[in-house]
C-alpha positions, 0 to 999 in steps of 0.5 A: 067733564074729563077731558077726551082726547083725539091722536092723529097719526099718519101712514103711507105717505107724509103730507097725506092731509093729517093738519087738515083732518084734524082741524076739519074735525075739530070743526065739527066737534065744536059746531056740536058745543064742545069746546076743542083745541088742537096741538102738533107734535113734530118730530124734528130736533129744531126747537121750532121752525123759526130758524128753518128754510121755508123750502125745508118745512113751508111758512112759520105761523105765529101765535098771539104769544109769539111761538113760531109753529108749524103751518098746521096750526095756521089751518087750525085756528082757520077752520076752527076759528081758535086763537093757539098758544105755544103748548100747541106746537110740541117739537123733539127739539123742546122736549129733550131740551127741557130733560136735559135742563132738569137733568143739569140741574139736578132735577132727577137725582142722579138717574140715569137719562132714557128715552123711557120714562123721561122723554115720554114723561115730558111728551105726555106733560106737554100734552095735558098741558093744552087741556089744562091752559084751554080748559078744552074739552076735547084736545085733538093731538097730530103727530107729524110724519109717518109712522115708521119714522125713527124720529117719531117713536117717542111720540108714538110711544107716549101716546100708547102709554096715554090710553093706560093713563086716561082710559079707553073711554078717553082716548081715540086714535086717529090714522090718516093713510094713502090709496094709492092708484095703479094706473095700468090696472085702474085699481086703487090698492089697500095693501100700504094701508095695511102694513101701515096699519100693522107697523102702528100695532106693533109699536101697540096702538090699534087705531079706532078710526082709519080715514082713507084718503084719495084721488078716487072715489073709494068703493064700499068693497074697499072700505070693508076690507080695509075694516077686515084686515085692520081690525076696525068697525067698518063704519069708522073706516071713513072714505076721504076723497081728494077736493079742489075746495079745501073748506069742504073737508068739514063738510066731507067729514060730516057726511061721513058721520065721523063726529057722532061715532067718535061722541058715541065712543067717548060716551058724551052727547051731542050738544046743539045740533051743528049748524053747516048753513054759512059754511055750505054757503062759502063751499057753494061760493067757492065753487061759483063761477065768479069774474077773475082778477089777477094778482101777482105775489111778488117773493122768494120762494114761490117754488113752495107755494106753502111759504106763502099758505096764510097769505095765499088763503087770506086772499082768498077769504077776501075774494069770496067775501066780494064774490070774485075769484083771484088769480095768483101768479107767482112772480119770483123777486130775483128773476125781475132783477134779470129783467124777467117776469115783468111781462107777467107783472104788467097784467096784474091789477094788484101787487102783493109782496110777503114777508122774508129774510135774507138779500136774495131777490132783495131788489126785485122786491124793491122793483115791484114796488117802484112799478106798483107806485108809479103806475099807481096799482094797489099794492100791499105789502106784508113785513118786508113787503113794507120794509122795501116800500118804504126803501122805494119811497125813500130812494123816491123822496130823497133822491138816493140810490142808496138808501135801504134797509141796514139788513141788506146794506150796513153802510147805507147813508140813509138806514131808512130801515134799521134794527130795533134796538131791543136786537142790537145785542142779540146774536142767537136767532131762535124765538128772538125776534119782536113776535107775537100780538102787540097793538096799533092806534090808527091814524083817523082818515087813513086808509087803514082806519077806514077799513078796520073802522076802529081805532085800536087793533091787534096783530101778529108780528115777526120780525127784527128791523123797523121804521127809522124814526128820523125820516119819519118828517122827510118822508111823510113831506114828500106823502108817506103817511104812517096810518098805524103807530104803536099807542106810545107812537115810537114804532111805525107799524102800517105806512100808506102813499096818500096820491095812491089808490092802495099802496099800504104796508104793515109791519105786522102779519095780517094774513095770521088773523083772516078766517075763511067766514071772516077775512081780514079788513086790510086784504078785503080793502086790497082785493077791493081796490084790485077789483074796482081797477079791473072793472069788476064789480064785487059783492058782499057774501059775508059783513066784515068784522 
Protein backbone atom coordinates (compact mmCIF):
# COMPACT_ATOMS: atom_id res chain seq x y z
CA UNK A 1 0.00 0.00 0.00
CA UNK A 2 1.39 3.46 -0.61
CA UNK A 3 1.78 5.03 2.21
CA UNK A 4 -0.91 8.16 3.07
CA UNK A 5 -0.27 11.27 4.66
CA UNK A 6 -2.04 13.37 7.10
CA UNK A 7 -0.50 17.45 7.64
CA UNK A 8 -1.76 19.36 10.60
CA UNK A 9 -1.37 23.08 10.47
CA UNK A 10 -2.64 25.43 13.08
CA UNK A 11 -4.54 29.18 12.85
CA UNK A 12 -5.82 31.76 15.16
CA UNK A 13 -3.97 30.78 17.89
CA UNK A 14 -0.47 28.63 18.95
CA UNK A 15 -1.16 26.37 21.56
CA UNK A 16 -4.66 25.48 20.05
CA UNK A 17 -4.36 21.64 20.48
CA UNK A 18 -2.77 20.43 17.14
CA UNK A 19 -0.22 17.61 19.15
CA UNK A 20 -3.30 16.50 20.60
CA UNK A 21 -5.24 16.15 17.65
CA UNK A 22 -2.94 14.58 15.77
CA UNK A 23 -2.22 11.84 18.49
CA UNK A 24 -6.05 11.55 19.11
CA UNK A 25 -6.16 10.89 15.54
CA UNK A 26 -3.76 8.70 15.08
CA UNK A 27 -5.33 6.60 17.78
CA UNK A 28 -8.17 6.00 15.91
CA UNK A 29 -6.52 5.29 12.85
CA UNK A 30 -4.73 2.60 14.41
CA UNK A 31 -7.82 1.20 16.55
CA UNK A 32 -8.97 0.61 12.71
CA UNK A 33 -5.58 -1.76 12.01
CA UNK A 34 -3.40 0.47 10.29
CA UNK A 35 -0.05 0.94 11.24
CA UNK A 36 0.59 5.05 11.84
CA UNK A 37 3.37 7.29 13.09
CA UNK A 38 3.54 10.55 13.94
CA UNK A 39 6.38 13.52 13.45
CA UNK A 40 6.55 17.31 14.24
CA UNK A 41 8.17 19.81 12.19
CA UNK A 42 9.17 22.82 14.35
CA UNK A 43 9.96 25.97 13.27
CA UNK A 44 12.63 27.28 15.56
CA UNK A 45 16.31 27.48 14.21
CA UNK A 46 17.43 25.47 17.70
CA UNK A 47 18.65 22.09 16.20
CA UNK A 48 16.18 20.62 19.09
CA UNK A 49 15.32 21.68 22.51
CA UNK A 50 17.40 20.16 24.49
CA UNK A 51 19.43 23.19 25.10
CA UNK A 52 16.19 25.31 25.67
CA UNK A 53 14.47 26.81 28.97
CA UNK A 54 11.75 25.04 29.95
CA UNK A 55 10.01 28.13 30.54
CA UNK A 56 10.61 28.87 26.83
CA UNK A 57 9.13 25.70 24.97
CA UNK A 58 8.06 23.24 28.18
CA UNK A 59 9.61 19.78 29.10
CA UNK A 60 12.11 17.70 26.60
CA UNK A 61 10.85 14.13 25.68
CA UNK A 62 13.45 11.75 25.21
CA UNK A 63 13.17 8.83 22.63
CA UNK A 64 14.65 5.37 22.99
CA UNK A 65 17.28 6.64 20.53
CA UNK A 66 18.29 9.42 22.60
CA UNK A 67 16.70 12.51 20.29
CA UNK A 68 15.52 15.16 22.53
CA UNK A 69 11.96 16.25 21.14
CA UNK A 70 9.36 18.40 21.29
CA UNK A 71 6.76 17.53 24.48
CA UNK A 72 4.12 16.88 21.44
CA UNK A 73 5.87 13.65 20.83
CA UNK A 74 5.44 12.75 24.56
CA UNK A 75 1.59 12.71 23.75
CA UNK A 76 1.95 10.66 20.64
CA UNK A 77 3.53 8.02 21.81
CA UNK A 78 0.91 8.15 24.96
CA UNK A 79 -2.28 8.27 23.17
CA UNK A 80 -0.93 6.02 20.56
CA UNK A 81 1.06 3.88 22.41
CA UNK A 82 4.22 3.93 19.78
CA UNK A 83 7.64 4.00 20.59
CA UNK A 84 9.24 7.40 17.98
CA UNK A 85 12.63 7.89 16.65
CA UNK A 86 14.35 11.07 15.99
CA UNK A 87 12.87 11.29 12.36
CA UNK A 88 9.99 12.22 14.16
CA UNK A 89 10.86 15.44 15.44
CA UNK A 90 12.04 17.86 12.36
CA UNK A 91 13.52 21.43 13.45
CA UNK A 92 14.54 24.61 11.02
CA UNK A 93 17.72 24.25 13.06
CA UNK A 94 18.49 20.50 11.61
CA UNK A 95 17.09 21.08 8.00
CA UNK A 96 19.53 24.10 7.31
CA UNK A 97 22.19 22.31 9.10
CA UNK A 98 22.25 19.54 6.71
CA UNK A 99 21.85 22.11 3.36
CA UNK A 100 24.65 23.80 4.75
CA UNK A 101 26.95 20.66 5.53
CA UNK A 102 26.02 19.45 1.66
CA UNK A 103 26.74 22.89 0.46
CA UNK A 104 30.48 22.92 2.38
CA UNK A 105 31.00 19.94 0.96
CA UNK A 106 30.35 20.35 -2.09
CA UNK A 107 27.55 18.39 -2.40
CA UNK A 108 25.37 20.72 -4.83
CA UNK A 109 28.13 21.68 -7.41
CA UNK A 110 28.33 25.08 -6.96
CA UNK A 111 24.70 26.07 -6.96
CA UNK A 112 23.40 28.50 -5.57
CA UNK A 113 21.63 27.94 -2.10
CA UNK A 114 17.55 28.75 -1.93
CA UNK A 115 15.14 28.16 0.33
CA UNK A 116 13.42 26.67 -3.12
CA UNK A 117 14.37 23.79 -3.90
CA UNK A 118 17.00 22.95 -1.04
CA UNK A 119 15.65 23.64 1.92
CA UNK A 120 12.08 22.19 0.71
CA UNK A 121 13.93 19.30 -0.68
CA UNK A 122 15.68 18.30 2.60
CA UNK A 123 12.01 19.17 4.63
CA UNK A 124 10.24 16.90 2.36
CA UNK A 125 13.38 14.29 2.70
CA UNK A 126 13.01 13.99 6.33
CA UNK A 127 9.28 13.61 5.95
CA UNK A 128 9.48 10.38 3.79
CA UNK A 129 12.04 9.16 5.86
CA UNK A 130 9.19 8.46 8.90
CA UNK A 131 7.59 6.13 6.35
CA UNK A 132 10.47 4.55 5.33
CA UNK A 133 12.29 3.79 9.00
CA UNK A 134 8.47 2.81 10.55
CA UNK A 135 7.11 1.02 7.71
CA UNK A 136 3.62 3.17 8.56
CA UNK A 137 1.02 3.27 6.59
CA UNK A 138 -0.64 6.31 7.52
CA UNK A 139 2.28 9.11 8.66
CA UNK A 140 0.54 11.98 10.53
CA UNK A 141 2.74 15.16 10.04
CA UNK A 142 2.04 18.70 12.63
CA UNK A 143 3.62 21.96 11.79
CA UNK A 144 4.37 23.82 14.95
CA UNK A 145 2.99 27.49 15.26
CA UNK A 146 0.30 29.25 13.30
CA UNK A 147 0.01 29.87 10.03
CA UNK A 148 1.29 33.29 9.07
CA UNK A 149 4.52 32.83 10.94
CA UNK A 150 7.38 33.75 8.69
CA UNK A 151 9.45 30.80 10.55
CA UNK A 152 6.84 28.35 9.31
CA UNK A 153 6.85 28.90 5.40
CA UNK A 154 9.33 26.57 4.15
CA UNK A 155 7.30 24.02 5.87
CA UNK A 156 4.29 25.13 4.44
CA UNK A 157 5.84 25.37 1.28
CA UNK A 158 6.96 21.94 1.33
CA UNK A 159 3.91 20.33 2.38
CA UNK A 160 2.05 22.18 -1.01
CA UNK A 161 4.58 20.78 -3.14
CA UNK A 162 4.03 16.95 -1.29
CA UNK A 163 0.20 16.88 -2.77
CA UNK A 164 2.01 17.08 -6.69
CA UNK A 165 4.46 14.77 -5.41
CA UNK A 166 2.32 11.97 -3.63
CA UNK A 167 -1.17 12.70 -5.11
CA UNK A 168 -4.43 14.19 -3.88
CA UNK A 169 -5.57 10.39 -3.09
CA UNK A 170 -2.40 10.57 -0.68
CA UNK A 171 -2.37 13.51 1.13
CA UNK A 172 -4.74 15.45 3.27
CA UNK A 173 -4.65 18.48 5.00
CA UNK A 174 -5.42 19.22 8.49
CA UNK A 175 -6.26 22.78 10.13
CA UNK A 176 -6.65 23.16 13.81
CA UNK A 177 -8.25 26.63 14.21
CA UNK A 178 -9.78 29.04 17.40
CA UNK A 179 -13.73 30.05 17.95
CA UNK A 180 -13.07 32.74 19.76
CA UNK A 181 -15.87 33.67 22.42
CA UNK A 182 -17.44 37.37 23.05
CA UNK A 183 -18.42 37.64 25.86
CA UNK A 184 -20.59 40.97 25.78
CA UNK A 185 -22.53 39.36 22.93
CA UNK A 186 -22.55 35.52 23.78
CA UNK A 187 -21.28 34.62 20.38
CA UNK A 188 -18.57 32.75 19.34
CA UNK A 189 -17.02 34.36 16.12
CA UNK A 190 -15.85 32.65 12.90
CA UNK A 191 -14.24 35.37 11.22
CA UNK A 192 -10.35 34.25 12.39
CA UNK A 193 -11.15 31.15 10.99
CA UNK A 194 -11.58 32.37 8.20
CA UNK A 195 -8.80 34.40 7.41
CA UNK A 196 -6.92 31.87 8.73
CA UNK A 197 -8.34 29.52 6.53
CA UNK A 198 -7.34 32.21 3.59
CA UNK A 199 -3.90 32.94 4.55
CA UNK A 200 -3.20 28.90 4.26
CA UNK A 201 -4.55 29.22 0.30
CA UNK A 202 -2.80 32.02 -0.50
CA UNK A 203 0.38 30.29 0.25
CA UNK A 204 -1.81 27.18 -2.00
CA UNK A 205 -3.00 24.67 0.59
CA UNK A 206 -6.84 24.21 0.73
CA UNK A 207 -7.24 22.01 3.78
CA UNK A 208 -9.66 19.01 3.33
CA UNK A 209 -10.79 18.83 7.26
CA UNK A 210 -11.18 22.06 9.57
CA UNK A 211 -11.30 21.05 13.43
CA UNK A 212 -12.99 24.07 15.15
CA UNK A 213 -11.75 24.10 18.51
CA UNK A 214 -13.54 25.79 21.66
CA UNK A 215 -14.68 26.36 25.04
CA UNK A 216 -18.43 26.27 23.88
CA UNK A 217 -20.53 23.89 22.56
CA UNK A 218 -20.44 24.99 18.37
CA UNK A 219 -23.63 25.09 16.86
CA UNK A 220 -24.41 23.46 13.34
CA UNK A 221 -25.18 27.05 11.78
CA UNK A 222 -21.51 27.50 12.67
CA UNK A 223 -20.18 24.91 11.39
CA UNK A 224 -22.05 25.47 8.06
CA UNK A 225 -20.41 28.33 7.55
CA UNK A 226 -17.42 27.80 8.63
CA UNK A 227 -17.78 24.85 5.43
CA UNK A 228 -19.38 27.70 3.22
CA UNK A 229 -16.84 30.20 3.50
CA UNK A 230 -13.49 27.82 3.46
CA UNK A 231 -14.61 25.96 1.00
CA UNK A 232 -14.88 22.54 2.71
CA UNK A 233 -17.40 19.44 2.89
CA UNK A 234 -19.60 20.34 5.89
CA UNK A 235 -19.28 17.08 7.37
CA UNK A 236 -15.36 17.45 7.42
CA UNK A 237 -15.75 20.72 9.57
CA UNK A 238 -15.40 18.91 12.87
CA UNK A 239 -16.61 20.61 16.21
CA UNK A 240 -14.03 19.98 18.67
CA UNK A 241 -15.25 21.56 22.17
CA UNK A 242 -12.70 22.06 25.05
CA UNK A 243 -12.65 18.61 27.80
CA UNK A 244 -11.35 18.81 31.61
CA UNK A 245 -10.48 14.72 30.56
CA UNK A 246 -7.58 14.97 28.02
CA UNK A 247 -8.07 11.28 27.05
CA UNK A 248 -11.29 11.83 25.73
CA UNK A 249 -9.98 13.65 22.66
CA UNK A 250 -10.08 10.13 20.94
CA UNK A 251 -13.33 9.75 21.91
CA UNK A 252 -14.63 13.09 20.80
CA UNK A 253 -13.01 12.45 17.54
CA UNK A 254 -14.86 9.41 16.93
CA UNK A 255 -18.14 10.47 17.64
CA UNK A 256 -17.51 13.02 15.29
CA UNK A 257 -16.82 10.22 12.40
CA UNK A 258 -13.59 12.09 11.36
CA UNK A 259 -11.31 8.63 10.77
CA UNK A 260 -13.94 7.12 8.38
CA UNK A 261 -14.43 10.40 6.16
CA UNK A 262 -10.61 10.73 5.81
CA UNK A 263 -10.39 6.48 4.92
CA UNK A 264 -13.08 7.13 2.47
CA UNK A 265 -10.46 10.02 1.01
CA UNK A 266 -7.70 8.01 0.91
CA UNK A 267 -9.76 5.22 -0.91
CA UNK A 268 -8.59 2.62 1.93
CA UNK A 269 -11.22 0.32 4.00
CA UNK A 270 -11.62 -0.13 7.39
CA UNK A 271 -9.56 -2.82 8.88
CA UNK A 272 -11.56 -4.35 12.33
CA UNK A 273 -13.95 -2.43 13.53
CA UNK A 274 -12.34 -0.07 16.61
CA UNK A 275 -12.67 -1.24 19.83
CA UNK A 276 -13.19 1.87 22.45
CA UNK A 277 -14.32 -0.32 25.47
CA UNK A 278 -10.71 0.11 27.73
CA UNK A 279 -10.45 3.62 26.57
CA UNK A 280 -14.51 4.37 27.58
CA UNK A 281 -13.70 2.84 30.68
CA UNK A 282 -10.44 5.04 31.55
CA UNK A 283 -12.65 8.24 30.56
CA UNK A 284 -15.37 6.96 32.72
CA UNK A 285 -12.78 6.29 35.75
CA UNK A 286 -11.67 9.81 35.09
CA UNK A 287 -14.67 11.28 35.49
CA UNK A 288 -15.41 8.99 38.84
CA UNK A 289 -15.50 10.75 42.09
CA UNK A 290 -12.44 8.93 43.75
CA UNK A 291 -10.65 9.61 47.47
CA UNK A 292 -8.07 12.28 46.63
CA UNK A 293 -4.39 11.98 47.81
CA UNK A 294 -1.91 14.91 48.03
CA UNK A 295 1.05 15.02 46.51
CA UNK A 296 3.63 17.43 46.28
CA UNK A 297 6.10 18.00 42.97
CA UNK A 298 8.88 19.75 44.58
CA UNK A 299 10.92 21.66 40.94
CA UNK A 300 12.05 24.74 39.46
CA UNK A 301 9.97 25.56 37.29
CA UNK A 302 6.50 24.87 38.27
CA UNK A 303 5.21 28.35 37.12
CA UNK A 304 5.03 26.09 33.57
CA UNK A 305 3.34 23.15 34.63
CA UNK A 306 4.35 21.88 30.97
CA UNK A 307 7.97 21.44 32.47
CA UNK A 308 6.50 18.73 34.42
CA UNK A 309 4.06 17.09 31.37
CA UNK A 310 5.29 13.42 31.24
CA UNK A 311 5.56 13.23 35.24
CA UNK A 312 2.50 15.21 35.75
CA UNK A 313 0.59 12.53 33.66
CA UNK A 314 2.54 9.39 34.55
CA UNK A 315 1.05 10.06 37.93
CA UNK A 316 -2.16 10.22 36.90
CA UNK A 317 -1.78 6.90 34.95
CA UNK A 318 -1.01 5.51 38.04
CA UNK A 319 -4.00 6.77 40.33
CA UNK A 320 -6.77 5.86 37.95
CA UNK A 321 -4.79 2.40 37.66
CA UNK A 322 -5.68 2.26 41.76
CA UNK A 323 -8.72 4.34 41.64
CA UNK A 324 -7.96 7.42 43.23
CA UNK A 325 -7.51 11.02 42.27
CA UNK A 326 -3.97 13.08 43.25
CA UNK A 327 -3.88 16.34 44.07
CA UNK A 328 -0.66 17.70 42.87
CA UNK A 329 0.57 20.94 44.71
CA UNK A 330 3.18 22.39 42.94
CA UNK A 331 5.94 23.48 45.82
CA UNK A 332 8.45 25.71 44.08
CA UNK A 333 12.51 24.15 45.59
CA UNK A 334 13.75 28.09 45.98
CA UNK A 335 10.89 29.29 47.98
CA UNK A 336 11.45 26.21 50.88
CA UNK A 337 15.36 27.58 50.91
CA UNK A 338 13.35 31.12 52.15
CA UNK A 339 11.48 28.89 54.39
CA UNK A 340 8.34 29.26 52.51
CA UNK A 341 6.11 26.31 51.18
CA UNK A 342 6.78 23.95 53.82
CA UNK A 343 3.13 24.58 55.26
CA UNK A 344 2.07 23.45 52.07
CA UNK A 345 4.61 20.30 52.17
CA UNK A 346 3.41 19.00 55.40
CA UNK A 347 0.01 17.93 54.05
CA UNK A 348 1.49 15.78 51.63
CA UNK A 349 1.46 12.03 51.54
CA UNK A 350 4.03 12.06 49.08
CA UNK A 351 6.84 13.79 47.77
CA UNK A 352 8.08 14.00 44.12
CA UNK A 353 10.88 15.82 42.67
CA UNK A 354 11.75 15.90 38.95
CA UNK A 355 14.55 16.22 37.06
CA UNK A 356 16.43 19.89 36.14
CA UNK A 357 19.63 21.37 35.45
CA UNK A 358 21.41 24.38 37.10
CA UNK A 359 21.88 25.50 41.16
CA UNK A 360 18.83 27.44 41.36
CA UNK A 361 16.63 25.88 44.00
CA UNK A 362 19.37 23.24 44.26
CA UNK A 363 18.90 23.23 48.34
CA UNK A 364 15.46 23.31 48.58
CA UNK A 365 15.33 20.02 46.49
CA UNK A 366 17.86 18.65 48.92
CA UNK A 367 15.34 20.03 52.04
CA UNK A 368 12.44 18.25 50.44
CA UNK A 369 14.49 15.13 50.62
CA UNK A 370 15.83 15.26 54.18
CA UNK A 371 12.14 15.95 55.43
CA UNK A 372 10.72 13.19 53.28
CA UNK A 373 13.49 10.94 54.72
CA UNK A 374 13.19 11.69 58.39
CA UNK A 375 9.37 11.62 58.35
CA UNK A 376 9.65 8.46 56.35
CA UNK A 377 6.87 10.04 53.53
CA UNK A 378 7.40 8.31 50.11
CA UNK A 379 9.41 9.99 47.95
CA UNK A 380 10.62 9.53 44.23
CA UNK A 381 12.96 11.03 42.80
CA UNK A 382 13.58 11.33 39.03
CA UNK A 383 17.26 12.21 37.75
CA UNK A 384 18.23 15.08 39.76
CA UNK A 385 15.61 14.05 42.16
CA UNK A 386 17.67 11.10 42.98
CA UNK A 387 20.90 12.99 42.30
CA UNK A 388 20.10 15.20 45.53
CA UNK A 389 18.66 11.93 47.47
CA UNK A 390 21.62 10.72 47.54
CA UNK A 391 23.40 14.15 48.24
CA UNK A 392 20.79 14.35 51.74
CA UNK A 393 21.98 10.72 52.18
CA UNK A 394 25.36 11.44 52.26
CA UNK A 395 25.37 14.83 54.31
CA UNK A 396 23.24 12.01 56.75
CA UNK A 397 25.78 9.19 56.60
CA UNK A 398 28.87 10.88 56.46
CA UNK A 399 28.17 13.47 58.93
CA UNK A 400 29.31 16.52 56.13
CA UNK A 401 27.37 19.62 55.26
CA UNK A 402 29.45 19.76 52.29
CA UNK A 403 28.89 16.86 50.64
CA UNK A 404 27.03 17.43 47.09
CA UNK A 405 26.93 17.01 43.69
CA UNK A 406 30.67 18.49 41.50
CA UNK A 407 27.48 19.99 39.38
CA UNK A 408 26.71 22.61 41.89
CA UNK A 409 29.92 22.59 43.99
CA UNK A 410 33.35 21.93 42.30
CA UNK A 411 35.35 21.91 45.30
CA UNK A 412 32.77 19.52 47.46
CA UNK A 413 35.47 17.10 49.58
CA UNK A 414 32.75 14.27 48.90
CA UNK A 415 31.79 14.57 45.22
CA UNK A 416 29.23 12.03 45.95
CA UNK A 417 27.63 12.95 42.34
CA UNK A 418 30.19 13.60 39.98
CA UNK A 419 30.64 13.69 35.81
CA UNK A 420 30.66 10.81 33.91
CA UNK A 421 33.70 10.44 32.63
CA UNK A 422 32.68 9.87 28.99
CA UNK A 423 31.68 14.15 29.59
CA UNK A 424 34.82 15.27 31.07
CA UNK A 425 36.02 16.47 27.74
CA UNK A 426 32.74 17.63 26.47
CA UNK A 427 32.19 21.52 26.25
CA UNK A 428 29.33 21.60 23.66
CA UNK A 429 26.03 21.08 25.38
CA UNK A 430 23.58 20.16 22.51
CA UNK A 431 22.48 16.30 22.08
CA UNK A 432 25.61 15.33 24.24
CA UNK A 433 24.47 13.96 27.15
CA UNK A 434 24.07 10.06 28.20
CA UNK A 435 20.40 9.97 26.30
CA UNK A 436 18.21 7.58 25.44
CA UNK A 437 17.49 3.68 26.30
CA UNK A 438 19.94 1.63 28.28
CA UNK A 439 19.30 -1.47 30.63
CA UNK A 440 19.30 -2.12 34.23
CA UNK A 441 19.53 -5.36 36.21
CA UNK A 442 17.67 -5.15 39.28
CA UNK A 443 18.76 -6.19 42.68
CA UNK A 444 16.33 -9.07 43.95
CA UNK A 445 14.27 -8.26 47.12
CA UNK A 446 14.48 -4.31 46.53
CA UNK A 447 11.61 -2.41 46.02
CA UNK A 448 12.23 -2.10 42.59
CA UNK A 449 12.40 -5.43 41.63
CA UNK A 450 9.39 -5.85 43.53
CA UNK A 451 7.38 -3.57 41.45
CA UNK A 452 8.67 -4.32 37.84
CA UNK A 453 8.63 -8.14 38.73
CA UNK A 454 11.47 -8.93 36.38
CA UNK A 455 15.08 -8.59 36.43
CA UNK A 456 16.06 -6.46 33.43
CA UNK A 457 14.51 -3.35 32.04
CA UNK A 458 14.81 -0.53 29.92
CA UNK A 459 14.87 3.24 30.21
CA UNK A 460 15.26 6.53 29.02
CA UNK A 461 17.93 8.54 30.29
CA UNK A 462 18.95 12.43 30.24
CA UNK A 463 21.58 13.19 31.79
CA UNK A 464 25.55 14.28 32.36
CA UNK A 465 26.58 13.50 36.19
CA UNK A 466 26.17 9.84 38.09
CA UNK A 467 26.62 7.90 41.42
CA UNK A 468 30.05 8.19 42.54
CA UNK A 469 31.28 4.73 42.88
CA UNK A 470 33.69 5.33 45.74
CA UNK A 471 30.99 5.75 48.29
CA UNK A 472 29.03 2.94 46.95
CA UNK A 473 30.57 0.98 50.26
CA UNK A 474 30.10 4.11 52.74
CA UNK A 475 26.88 4.78 52.05
CA UNK A 476 25.26 1.40 51.36
CA UNK A 477 26.71 0.66 55.43
CA UNK A 478 24.86 3.27 56.85
CA UNK A 479 21.29 1.62 54.46
CA UNK A 480 21.45 2.90 50.82
CA UNK A 481 20.57 0.16 48.62
CA UNK A 482 21.60 0.38 44.87
CA UNK A 483 18.33 -1.80 43.67
CA UNK A 484 19.22 -1.07 39.90
CA UNK A 485 23.00 -1.43 38.21
CA UNK A 486 23.97 -1.23 34.66
CA UNK A 487 24.45 -5.32 33.48
CA UNK A 488 28.27 -4.65 33.85
CA UNK A 489 27.27 -3.29 37.41
CA UNK A 490 29.69 0.01 36.97
CA UNK A 491 26.83 2.80 37.07
CA UNK A 492 24.02 3.06 39.73
CA UNK A 493 21.04 3.45 38.07
CA UNK A 494 17.85 3.14 40.87
CA UNK A 495 19.09 4.08 44.85
CA UNK A 496 16.26 3.11 47.69
CA UNK A 497 16.54 3.69 51.88
CA UNK A 498 15.95 0.23 53.31
CA UNK A 499 14.25 1.63 56.85
CA UNK A 500 12.00 3.56 54.45
CA UNK A 501 8.41 2.65 53.34
CA UNK A 502 9.33 4.29 49.59
CA UNK A 503 12.36 6.70 49.40
CA UNK A 504 13.51 5.64 45.58
CA UNK A 505 15.51 7.30 42.91
CA UNK A 506 16.07 6.54 39.49
CA UNK A 507 18.82 8.03 37.21
CA UNK A 508 16.66 7.31 34.25
CA UNK A 509 12.99 8.80 33.41
CA UNK A 510 10.48 6.80 33.87
CA UNK A 511 7.63 8.76 33.45
CA UNK A 512 8.89 8.70 29.40
CA UNK A 513 7.54 5.19 29.44
CA UNK A 514 3.70 5.47 31.44
CA UNK A 515 0.59 5.02 29.16
CA UNK A 516 -2.75 6.21 30.13
CA UNK A 517 -4.02 1.97 30.08
CA UNK A 518 -0.43 0.99 31.04
CA UNK A 519 1.54 3.10 33.94
CA UNK A 520 4.50 2.77 35.00
CA UNK A 521 5.50 -0.23 37.87
CA UNK A 522 7.92 2.44 39.76
CA UNK A 523 4.87 5.39 39.84
CA UNK A 524 2.21 2.85 40.74
CA UNK A 525 4.43 1.34 43.67
CA UNK A 526 4.76 5.32 44.46
CA UNK A 527 1.07 6.19 44.34
CA UNK A 528 0.64 2.93 46.46
CA UNK A 529 2.35 3.74 49.17
CA UNK A 530 1.14 7.45 49.01
CA UNK A 531 -2.48 5.98 49.37
CA UNK A 532 -1.72 3.05 52.02
CA UNK A 533 -0.15 6.39 54.21
CA UNK A 534 -3.28 8.38 53.52
CA UNK A 535 -5.39 5.64 54.73
CA UNK A 536 -7.23 5.08 51.20
CA UNK A 537 -7.70 1.98 50.25
CA UNK A 538 -7.25 1.67 46.28
CA UNK A 539 -8.37 -0.43 43.41
CA UNK A 540 -6.84 -2.11 40.27
CA UNK A 541 -8.62 -0.70 36.96
CA UNK A 542 -6.16 -2.08 34.78
CA UNK A 543 -3.25 -5.44 35.36
CA UNK A 544 0.24 -3.77 35.08
CA UNK A 545 2.51 -4.94 33.07
Amino acid sequence: MTTKYIFFTGGVVSSVGKGVTAAALGQLLKERGFKVAVQKLDPYINVDPGTMSPYQHGEVFVLDDGAETDLDLGHYERFIDVRLSRACNVTTGQVYAEVIGKERHGDYLGGTIQVIPQITNEIKRRIGAVAKSTKAEIVLVEVGGTVGDIESLPFLEALRQLRSDLGRDNTLYIHVTWLPYIGATGELKTKPTQHSVRELRSIGISPDVIIARSDYPVKDDLLEKIALFCDVEKRAVIPMPTTPVLYEVPLLLEKANIADFILERFKLETQHKPDWTEWSQLVQEVRREKPIVDVALVGKYVELQDAYMSVREALKHAALHLGVELKIHWVHSAELEKERGWDELKKVAGIIVPGGFGGRGIEGKIQAARFARTENIPYFGLCLGMQLMVVEFARFALEDEEANSTEFDRATPHPVIDLMPDQRQINEMGGTMRLGLYPCHLQPGTIAAKAYNTEMVEERHRHRFEFNNEYRTKLGEKGMCFSGLSPDGRLVEIVELVNHPFMLGTQFHPEFLSRPNRPHPLFTAFVQTVCTRAGVETHSLHQTT
